[in-house]
N, C-alpha and C positions, 0 to 999 in steps of 0.2 A: 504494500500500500504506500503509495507518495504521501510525503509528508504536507500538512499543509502549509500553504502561503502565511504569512503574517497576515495577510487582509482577509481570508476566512478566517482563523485565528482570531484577531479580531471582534468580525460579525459575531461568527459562533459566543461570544462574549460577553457581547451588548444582549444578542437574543436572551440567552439561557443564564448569564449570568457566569462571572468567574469560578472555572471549576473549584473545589474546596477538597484541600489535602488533608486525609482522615475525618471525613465529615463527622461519622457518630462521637469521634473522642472531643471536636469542635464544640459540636450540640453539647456535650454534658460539661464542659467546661469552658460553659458562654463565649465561646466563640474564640477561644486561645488553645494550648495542647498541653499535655499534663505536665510535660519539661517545664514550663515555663508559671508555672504554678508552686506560690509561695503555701498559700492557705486557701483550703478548702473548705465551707460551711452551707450544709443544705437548707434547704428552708425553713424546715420544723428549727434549726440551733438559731435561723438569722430573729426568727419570729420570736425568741425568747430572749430577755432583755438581759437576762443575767449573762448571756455573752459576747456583750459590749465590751466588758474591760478585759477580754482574751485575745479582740480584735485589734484593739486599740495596741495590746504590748505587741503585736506582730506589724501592726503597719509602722510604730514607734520604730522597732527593730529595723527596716525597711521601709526607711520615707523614698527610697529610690524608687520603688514599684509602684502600679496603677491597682487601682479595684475597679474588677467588675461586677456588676449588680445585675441581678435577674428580676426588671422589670414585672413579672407576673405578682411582686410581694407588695401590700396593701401598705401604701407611702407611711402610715403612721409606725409600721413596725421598721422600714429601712431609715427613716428619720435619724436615730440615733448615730448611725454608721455612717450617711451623708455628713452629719454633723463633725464628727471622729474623724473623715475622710479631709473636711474642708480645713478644722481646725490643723492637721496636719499637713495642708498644702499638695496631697496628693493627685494625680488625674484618676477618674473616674470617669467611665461608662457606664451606660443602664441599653440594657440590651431587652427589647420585647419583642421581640419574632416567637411567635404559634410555636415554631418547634424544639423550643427553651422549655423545662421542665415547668409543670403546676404544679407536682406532687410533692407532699410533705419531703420526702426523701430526695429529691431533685435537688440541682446544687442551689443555694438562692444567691449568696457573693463569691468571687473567688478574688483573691490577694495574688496576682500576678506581675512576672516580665515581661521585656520585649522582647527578651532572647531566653535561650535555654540554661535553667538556674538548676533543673533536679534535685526541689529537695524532697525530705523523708523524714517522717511522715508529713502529709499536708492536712488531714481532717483532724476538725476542731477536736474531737474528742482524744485521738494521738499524741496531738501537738503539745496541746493544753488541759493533760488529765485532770488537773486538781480543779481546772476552773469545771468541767464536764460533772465532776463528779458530784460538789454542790447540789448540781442540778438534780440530782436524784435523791430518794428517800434515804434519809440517815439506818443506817441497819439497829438492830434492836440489840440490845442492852447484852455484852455476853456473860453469860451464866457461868458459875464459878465451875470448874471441872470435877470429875468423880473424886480426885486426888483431895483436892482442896475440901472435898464436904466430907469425904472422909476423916480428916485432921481436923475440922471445923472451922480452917481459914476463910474467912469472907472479904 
């Protein structure tokens, strides 16, 4: 098959749009690829306010980086993180193209490069156990062991 011209090339372009290298890893992480991905947080963590100050210690970490934001989130819950975003002088996008996740589980921000930074871990709960873990139920009171009631240590 001949290659094509630059001016199909082109057309084909304008028509359909610039092709996109690794479309589904695009889609899940609004429109960037996971190299270049500081911190990752899906909707259900963006939605919950208690991890503001997890966001804020990674974009503090990385004022070089942009965030992006998954426009499907109800402006009252991404407020804070615009706020965190602008107080720290970072660029930001908000991307709402249909084929960005809605689902609780979907990413809703992501703390990215322009080039390839590969870190490890990127999800809030990884990155930032102790603030994740707050978020859950305190576990219940532990009970003295057999050892300990046998001797009557309380």
């Amino acid at each position: 098959m001949a290659e094509k011209s630059q001016m199909e090339q082109h057309l084909q372009n304008s028509v359909y749009g610039t092709p996109m290298v690794h479309p589904d890893e695009q889609r899940h992480y609004l429109g960037t690829f996971r190299e270049r991905v500081s911190l990752a947080m899906t909707i259900a963590e963006v939605t919950n306010a208690q991890n503001v100050r997890a966001f804020t210690r990674e974009i503090s970490a990385h004022p070089d980086l942009q965030v992006i934001f998954n426009g499907h989130i109800d402006q009252s819950d991404l407020a804070p993180y615009l706020k965190a975003t602008g107080q720290h002088n970072l660029k930001f996008t908000i991307r709402q193209d249909d084929f960005y996740g809605h689902q609780a589980t979907d990413l809703g921000l992501v703390v990215a490069s322009d080039h390839a930074i590969d870190q490890n871990p990127i999800s809030l709960t990884a990155k930032y156990p102790t603030t994740s873990a707050k978020t859950q139920a305190t576990p219940p009171a532990k009970q003295p062991g057999w050892l300990a009631r046998l001797f009557g240590h309380h």
